[in-house]
C-alpha positions in Angstrom: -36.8 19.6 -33.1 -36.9 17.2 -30.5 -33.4 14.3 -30.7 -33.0 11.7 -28.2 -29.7 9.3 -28.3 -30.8 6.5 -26.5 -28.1 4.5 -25.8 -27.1 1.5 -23.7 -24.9 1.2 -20.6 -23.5 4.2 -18.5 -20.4 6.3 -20.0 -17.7 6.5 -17.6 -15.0 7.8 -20.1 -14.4 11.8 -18.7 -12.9 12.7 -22.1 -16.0 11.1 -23.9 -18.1 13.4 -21.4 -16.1 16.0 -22.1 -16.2 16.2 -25.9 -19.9 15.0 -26.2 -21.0 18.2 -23.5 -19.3 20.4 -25.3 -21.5 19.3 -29.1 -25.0 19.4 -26.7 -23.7 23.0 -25.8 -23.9 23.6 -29.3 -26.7 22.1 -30.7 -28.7 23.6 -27.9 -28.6 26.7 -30.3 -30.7 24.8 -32.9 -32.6 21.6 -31.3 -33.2 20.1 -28.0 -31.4 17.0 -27.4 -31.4 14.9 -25.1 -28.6 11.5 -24.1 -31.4 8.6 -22.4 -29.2 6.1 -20.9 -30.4 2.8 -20.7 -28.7 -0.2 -18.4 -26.9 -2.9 -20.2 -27.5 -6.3 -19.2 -25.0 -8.1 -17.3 -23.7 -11.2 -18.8 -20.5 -13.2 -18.6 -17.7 -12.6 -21.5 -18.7 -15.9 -22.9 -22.1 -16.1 -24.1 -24.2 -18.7 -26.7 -25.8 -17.6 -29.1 -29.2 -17.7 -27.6 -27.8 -16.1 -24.6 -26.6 -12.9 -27.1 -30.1 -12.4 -28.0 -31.4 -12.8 -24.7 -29.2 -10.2 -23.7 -29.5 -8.0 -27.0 -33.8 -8.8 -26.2 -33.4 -7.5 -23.0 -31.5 -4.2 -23.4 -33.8 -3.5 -26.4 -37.0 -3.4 -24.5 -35.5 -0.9 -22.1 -34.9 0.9 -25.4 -38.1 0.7 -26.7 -39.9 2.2 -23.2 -38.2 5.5 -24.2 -38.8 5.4 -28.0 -42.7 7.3 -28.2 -44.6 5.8 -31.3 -44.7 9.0 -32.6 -40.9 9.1 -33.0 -38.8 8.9 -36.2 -36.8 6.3 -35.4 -32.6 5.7 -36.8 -31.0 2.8 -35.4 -27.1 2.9 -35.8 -26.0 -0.8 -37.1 -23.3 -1.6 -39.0 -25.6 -3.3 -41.9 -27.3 0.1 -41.9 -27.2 2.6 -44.6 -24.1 4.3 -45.2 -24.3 8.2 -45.8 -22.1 10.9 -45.9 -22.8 14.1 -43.6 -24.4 16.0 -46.2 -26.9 13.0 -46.6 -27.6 13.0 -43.2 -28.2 16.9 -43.2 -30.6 16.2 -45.8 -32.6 13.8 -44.0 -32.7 15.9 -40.8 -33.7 18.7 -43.2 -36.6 16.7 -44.6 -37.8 15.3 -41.6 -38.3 18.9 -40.2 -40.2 20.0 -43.3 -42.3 17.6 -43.0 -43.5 17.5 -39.5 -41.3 15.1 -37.7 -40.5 16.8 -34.6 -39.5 13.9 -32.3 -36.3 11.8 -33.8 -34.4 9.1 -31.9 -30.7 8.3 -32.4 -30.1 4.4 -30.8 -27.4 3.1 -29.9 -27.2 -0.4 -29.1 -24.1 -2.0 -26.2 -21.7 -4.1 -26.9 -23.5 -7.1 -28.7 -26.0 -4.8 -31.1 -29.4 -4.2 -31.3 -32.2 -6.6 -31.1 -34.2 -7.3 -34.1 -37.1 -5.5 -32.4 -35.5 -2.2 -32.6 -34.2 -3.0 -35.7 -38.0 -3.4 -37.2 -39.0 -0.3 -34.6 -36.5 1.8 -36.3 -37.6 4.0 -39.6 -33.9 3.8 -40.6 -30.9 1.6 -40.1 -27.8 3.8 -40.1 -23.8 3.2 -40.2 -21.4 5.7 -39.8 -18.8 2.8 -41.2 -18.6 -0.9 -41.7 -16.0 -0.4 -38.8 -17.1 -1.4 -35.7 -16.7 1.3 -33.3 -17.0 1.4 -29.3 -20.8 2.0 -28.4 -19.8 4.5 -25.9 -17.3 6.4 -28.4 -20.1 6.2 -31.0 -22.3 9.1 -28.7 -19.9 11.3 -29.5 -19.4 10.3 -33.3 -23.5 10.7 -33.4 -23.4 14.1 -31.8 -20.9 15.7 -33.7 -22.6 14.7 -36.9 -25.6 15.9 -35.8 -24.3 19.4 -34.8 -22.5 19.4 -38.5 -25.9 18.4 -40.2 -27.3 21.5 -38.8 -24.4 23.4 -39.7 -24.6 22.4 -43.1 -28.3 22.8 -43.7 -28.1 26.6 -42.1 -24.7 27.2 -44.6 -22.3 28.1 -41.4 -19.1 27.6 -41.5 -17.7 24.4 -39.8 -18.3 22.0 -42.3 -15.2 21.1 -44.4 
């Protein structure tokens, strides 16, 4: 299976870099994945509202250049489906069964997703009605991925 995590801005944080190297090092065992990086769009801390989705219109047609239409699209968003790990393992499972070889994790910046990744996407996802950092959410996203394969394969990791 192919997994990109497209994602928005550049991560600076070493300790993020750290901790989300080490989860590609092991999911290299069962899929490819790959982190896209996309750039955020500069904007000043006070925006309008029609400057937000300017901004958030923007970032996601740099999004959508790396998104092939033959790819299973989940776009994180807090308003997304909540599911538990297992869940998730099971909808990684399915999509394998059934011929989905390319899936896309996004991962909007700071202000979300535009609504034309959010009608791209196959699935809207949260991991929480929490809003997390985007950059600390790569490494949320790649753990959970790591421990959806652990679960479907019945290794130990998963608690």
């Amino acid at each position: 299976m192919n997994i990109s995590i497209v994602t928005v801005g550049k991560l600076k944080e070493k300790y993020l870099n750290l901790g989300i190297d080490e989860y590609l090092k092991r999911l290299s065992a069962y899929a490819k994945v790959e982190m896209i990086e996309v750039a955020d769009e500069k904007a000043p801390e006070e925006l309008s509202e029609l400057e937000m989705v300017q901004v958030k219109k923007k970032e996601g047609e740099r999004i959508l250049s790396k998104v092939s239409q033959d790819t299973y699209v989940f776009a994180l968003a807090i308003q997304g489906k909540l599911q538990s790990s297992e869940e998730l393992a099971d909808s990684l499972d399915k999509l394998a069964t059934y011929g989905k070889s390319k899936i896309a994790f996004i991962i909007g910046g700071s202000l979300g997703l535009s609504e034309e990744v959010l009608k791209r996407s196959n699935e809207q996802l949260s991991f929480s009605r929490m809003t997390f950092p985007h950059q600390l959410m790569r490494l949320i996203l790649v753990e959970q991925i790591y421990r959806a394969y652990r679960i479907n394969r019945n290794e130990p990791y998963h608690k």
